[in-house]
Structure formats: structure tokens, C-alpha cells
C-alpha positions in Angstrom: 10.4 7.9 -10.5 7.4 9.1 -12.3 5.9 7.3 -15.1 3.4 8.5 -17.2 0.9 5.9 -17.6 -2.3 6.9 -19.3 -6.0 5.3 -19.6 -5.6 3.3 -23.1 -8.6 1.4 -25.2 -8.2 -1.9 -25.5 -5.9 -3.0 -28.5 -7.2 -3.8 -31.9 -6.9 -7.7 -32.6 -4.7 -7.1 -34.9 -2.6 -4.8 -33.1 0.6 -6.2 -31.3 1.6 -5.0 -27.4 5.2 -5.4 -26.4 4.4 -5.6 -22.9 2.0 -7.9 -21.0 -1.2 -7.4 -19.0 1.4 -8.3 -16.2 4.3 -5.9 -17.4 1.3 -2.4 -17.9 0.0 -3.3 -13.8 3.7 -3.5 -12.6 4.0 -0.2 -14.7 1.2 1.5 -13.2 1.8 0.2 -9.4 5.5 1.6 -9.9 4.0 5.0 -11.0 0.8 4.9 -8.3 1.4 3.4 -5.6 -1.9 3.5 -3.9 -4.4 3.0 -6.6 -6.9 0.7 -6.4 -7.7 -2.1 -8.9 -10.6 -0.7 -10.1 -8.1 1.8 -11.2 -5.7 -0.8 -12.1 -8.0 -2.2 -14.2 -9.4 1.0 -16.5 -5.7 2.2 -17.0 -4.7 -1.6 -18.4 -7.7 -2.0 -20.3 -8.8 -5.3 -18.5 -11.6 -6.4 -16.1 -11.1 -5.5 -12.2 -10.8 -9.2 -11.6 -8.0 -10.1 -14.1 -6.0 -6.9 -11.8 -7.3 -8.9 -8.9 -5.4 -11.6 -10.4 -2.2 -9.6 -11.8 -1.9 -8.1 -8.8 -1.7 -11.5 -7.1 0.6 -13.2 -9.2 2.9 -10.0 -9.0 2.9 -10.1 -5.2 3.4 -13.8 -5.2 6.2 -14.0 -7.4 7.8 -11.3 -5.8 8.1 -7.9 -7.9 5.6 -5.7 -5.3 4.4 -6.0 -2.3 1.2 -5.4 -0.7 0.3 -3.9 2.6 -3.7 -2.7 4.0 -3.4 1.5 4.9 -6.8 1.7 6.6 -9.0 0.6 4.0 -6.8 0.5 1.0 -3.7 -1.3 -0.3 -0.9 0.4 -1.1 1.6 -1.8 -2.7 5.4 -1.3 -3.0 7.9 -2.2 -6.1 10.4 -4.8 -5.4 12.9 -3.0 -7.5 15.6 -5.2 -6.9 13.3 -8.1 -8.1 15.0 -10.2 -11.4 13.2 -10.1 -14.1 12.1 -13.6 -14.8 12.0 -13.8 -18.6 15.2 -15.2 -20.0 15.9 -12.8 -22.8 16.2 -10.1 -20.0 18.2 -12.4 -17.8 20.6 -10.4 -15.4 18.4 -7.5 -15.2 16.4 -6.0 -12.6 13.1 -4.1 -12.2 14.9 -1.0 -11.9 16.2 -1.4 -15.0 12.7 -1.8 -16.8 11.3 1.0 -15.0 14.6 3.2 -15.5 14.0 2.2 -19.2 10.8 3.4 -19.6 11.2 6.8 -17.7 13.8 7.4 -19.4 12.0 6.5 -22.8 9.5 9.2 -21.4 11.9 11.9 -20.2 12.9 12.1 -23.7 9.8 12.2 -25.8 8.7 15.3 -23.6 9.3 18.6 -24.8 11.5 21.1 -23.2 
């Protein structure tokens, strides 16, 4: 599954995101694997230490996992993870991530 997630600028104050800070780093682990949170953190548009603590509360609530590959993490989607919120109750990470490739799949020219 390959998702294109891009480097964005931080959203105007007056400019609504659908997804949280949470939601974008589970996004970007599903689509890199191995980055690193100083990565995390440029693509998301937050500080390295708030992906220090996404990352965290991702792995402790169950959606990734994270593992040490010589000096680096490399952290794995729990894709049969439930998503927690109710309004998306009965559905699965899969199903986000499906969602958005699929979102993306079709945006792309031929």
C-alpha cells in the first residue's frame, strides 16, 4: 500500500484539518515504515517531540508497533487495530488506509 504523503506547511488558524496530528503520523508510518521522527515531524508539520509523543501514544494504544533495526526504529501498522472513535465504530485501520489510497489512486492521472 503506498500512500502519498507530502511535506505540508502548517495550517492557517483559520483553516480546518479533518484528520488529527495522530491520524497524518499513523498515515505517514503506514506509508514509511522506517522513517525517523525527525521525519515524522517535518511531513506533519509539528515539533520532533510532539512525534515523540504521537508516536508513543500510537504504540501504546495499539495501532503500530515499534521495533529497534540497528540504530533505528522501524515501526509496523497494526492493521487490524479498531478504530477507537465512535462515529467510525466497526471499522478497522485497513479500512482508513484503504480509504485514503484509494482516495489517491483516483486523483492520479492515467
Amino acid at each position: 500500500m503506498l500512500l502519498d504523503i507530502t511535506p505540508r506547511q502548517p495550517a492557517a488558524p483559520s483553516t480546518p484539518s479533518l484528520f488529527t496530528n495522530h491520524g497524518l503520523v499513523l498515515l505517514y508510518i503506514a506509508s514509511q515504515p522506517g522513517a525517523r521522527e525527525r521525519d515524522i515531524a517535518a511531513v506533519v508539520g509539528i515539533t520532533e517531540r510532539s512525534a515523540q509523543r504521537i508516536v508513543g501514544d500510537l504504540v501504546n494504544s495499539g495501532f503500530i508497533a515499534r521495533r529497534r533495526s540497528g540504530r533505528r526504529n522501524v515501526y509496523e501498522v497494526h492493521l487490524d487495530a479498531p478504530l477507537s472513535d465512535p462515529v467510525w465504530t466497526g471499522l478497522r485501520v485497513r479500512d482508513l488506509l484503504d480509504l485514503v489510497a484509494s482516495s489517491q489512486s483516483e486523483r492520479r492521472p492515467a
